[in-house]
N, C-alpha and C positions, 0 to 999 in steps of 0.2 A: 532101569537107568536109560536106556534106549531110546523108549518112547519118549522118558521126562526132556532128554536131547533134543528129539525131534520137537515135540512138543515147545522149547524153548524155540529154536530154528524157526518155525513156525510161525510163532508172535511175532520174532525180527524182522520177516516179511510181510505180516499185516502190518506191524507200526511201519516200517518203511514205505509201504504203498498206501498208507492212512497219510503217512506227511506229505507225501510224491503229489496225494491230492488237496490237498490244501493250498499246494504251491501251486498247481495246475489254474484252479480255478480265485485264488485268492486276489488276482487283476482287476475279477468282475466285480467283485465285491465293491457296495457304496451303499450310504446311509439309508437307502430307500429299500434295499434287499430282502426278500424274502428267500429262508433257505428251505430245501423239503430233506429233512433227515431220516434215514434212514434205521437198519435196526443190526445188532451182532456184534459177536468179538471186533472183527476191522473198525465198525462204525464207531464203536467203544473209543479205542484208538485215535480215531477223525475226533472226535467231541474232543477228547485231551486236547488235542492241536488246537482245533477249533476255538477253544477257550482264551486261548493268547490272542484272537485278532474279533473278538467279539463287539470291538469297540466298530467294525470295518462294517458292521451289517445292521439291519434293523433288528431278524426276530429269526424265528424257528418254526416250522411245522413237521412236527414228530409224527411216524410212523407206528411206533409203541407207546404204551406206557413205561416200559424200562429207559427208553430213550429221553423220555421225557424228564424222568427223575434224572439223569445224568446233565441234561443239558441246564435244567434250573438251578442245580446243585452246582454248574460255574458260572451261574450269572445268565446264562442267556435267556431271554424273555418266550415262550414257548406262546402260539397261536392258532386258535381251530382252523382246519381248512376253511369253512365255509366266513370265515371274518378273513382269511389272505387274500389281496387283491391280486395277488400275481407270484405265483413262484419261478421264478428265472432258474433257480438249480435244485435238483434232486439230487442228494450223494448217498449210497449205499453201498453193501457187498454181494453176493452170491453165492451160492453152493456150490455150481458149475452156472461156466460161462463160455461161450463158443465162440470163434472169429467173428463167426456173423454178432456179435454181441446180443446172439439172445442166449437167457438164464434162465436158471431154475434157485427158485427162493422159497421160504419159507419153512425151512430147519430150525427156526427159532417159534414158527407160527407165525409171524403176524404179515402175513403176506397177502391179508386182504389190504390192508391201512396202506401198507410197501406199492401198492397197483394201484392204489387211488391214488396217495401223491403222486407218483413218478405220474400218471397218466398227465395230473393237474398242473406236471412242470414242463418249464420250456426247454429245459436241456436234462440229462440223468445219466451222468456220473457214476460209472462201476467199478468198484476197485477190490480186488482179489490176490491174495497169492499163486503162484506158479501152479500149487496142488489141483486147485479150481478150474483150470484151463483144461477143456476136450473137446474132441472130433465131434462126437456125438452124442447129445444131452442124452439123461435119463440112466448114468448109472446109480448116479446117488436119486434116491426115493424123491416123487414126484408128490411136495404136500397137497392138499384137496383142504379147502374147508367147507365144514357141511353141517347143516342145520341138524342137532340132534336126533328128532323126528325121523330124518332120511338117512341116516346112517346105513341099516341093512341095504336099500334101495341102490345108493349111489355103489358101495361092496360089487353088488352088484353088477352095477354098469363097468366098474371100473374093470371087473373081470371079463367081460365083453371085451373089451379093449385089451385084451390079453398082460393085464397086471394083475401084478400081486397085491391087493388091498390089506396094508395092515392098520387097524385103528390105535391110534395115538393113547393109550388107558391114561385116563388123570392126569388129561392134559387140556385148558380150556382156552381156547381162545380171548384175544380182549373185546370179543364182541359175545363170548358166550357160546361160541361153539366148537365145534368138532375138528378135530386133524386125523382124517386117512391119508397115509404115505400108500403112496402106489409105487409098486418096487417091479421090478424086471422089466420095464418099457425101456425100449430102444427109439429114440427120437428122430424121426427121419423129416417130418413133418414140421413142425414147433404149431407154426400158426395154424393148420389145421384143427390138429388135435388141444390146443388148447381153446378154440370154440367150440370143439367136441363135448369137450366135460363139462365145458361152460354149461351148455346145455340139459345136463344131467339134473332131472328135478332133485331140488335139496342142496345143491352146491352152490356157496357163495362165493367160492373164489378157486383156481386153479395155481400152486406158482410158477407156472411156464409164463415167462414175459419175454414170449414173441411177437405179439399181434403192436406191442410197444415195446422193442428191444431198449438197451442201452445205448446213450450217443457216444459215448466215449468210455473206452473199455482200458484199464491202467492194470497190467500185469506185473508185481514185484515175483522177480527171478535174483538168484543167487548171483548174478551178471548186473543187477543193478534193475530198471523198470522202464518194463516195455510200454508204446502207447498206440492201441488199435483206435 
């Protein structure tokens, strides 16, 4: 009963900081807009809201597939990157997220598609609950995605780098590959070590988004919603 509590409590602060962002940015909004969407429970959330002002924007560019089904399924017209002339916002969530607004992503997986839009957009929008906010990235698992082939390899490296590699069993990514979480890294670094692993043959993507943090970081707290 506890957790289903907490659990509830929870939600209340993703949909409050899913609405918090909608009103943040919903100014910029005009017919010409292109939005970059994001993936997860909060963003869940963002699409509900989102769906009421759909008339405010042109389109969508989805970072999943799951996103993608939620955003067509309210009408909004979904678009490949490579047809967007322009993304003006990015909005998504986080796992953990720091002052400095860099994050760690990709607890759902698809945190490769999540680093190519945000990179593609001119502004990116993070919005999180209170739980997600810390000093020091890297307690929650650090995902990796990795060409099947490199699997052992990248293990590997990632133990060089004094992590814990665990691989993701029967889990595929939407590009068809692999998630190793790397567990007991203490982040002191962000942007170093997320060109660290970049460089690890076999890795297609890391979710430490330092080297492109967030521009605006929106905290729901039980006081109402902070805005870094």
């Amino acid at each position: 009963m506890a957790l289903e509590i907490k659990s509830l409590k929870q939600n209340e602060l993703k949909r409050s900081v899913a609405e918090a962002t909608l009103e943040h940015i919903e100014h910029k909004l005009n017919k010409d807009t292109v939005l970059g969407i994001g993936t997860g429970s909060t963003v869940n959330f963002f699409i509900e809201s989102l769906i009421h002002v759909r008339h405010k924007f042109d389109c969508a560019v989805s970072s999943s597939k799951a996103s993608t089904l939620l955003l067509e399924a309210g009408g909004i017209k979904v678009i490949d990157l490579n047809a967007a002339p322009e993304i003006a916002l990015y909005v998504d969530g986080a796992d953990e997220a720091s002052l400095e607004k860099q994050l760690i992503k990709g607890g759902g997986g698809a945190l490769t598609q999540e680093k190519i839009v945000a990179q593609a957009s001119e502004e990116f929008v993070c919005m999180i609950d209170q739980s997600k906010l810390v000093t020091t990235l890297g307690a929650f698992p650090l995902p990796v995605e990795v060409i099947p082939a490199a699997r052992s390899l990248v293990g590997r490296g990632l133990k060089e780098l004094n992590a814990t590699p665990i691989w993701r069993e029967s889990f595929i990514t939407d590009n068809n590959n692999l998630i190793i979480d790397a567990h007991d890294l203490v982040i002191t670094d962000g942007k170093k070590l997320e060109s660290i692993i970049n460089d690890i043959p076999g890795v297609v993507c890391n979710g430490l988004f330092s080297l492109r943090p967030a521009d605006t970081l929106l905290v729901s707290t039980v006081e109402g919603i902070d805005t870094y």
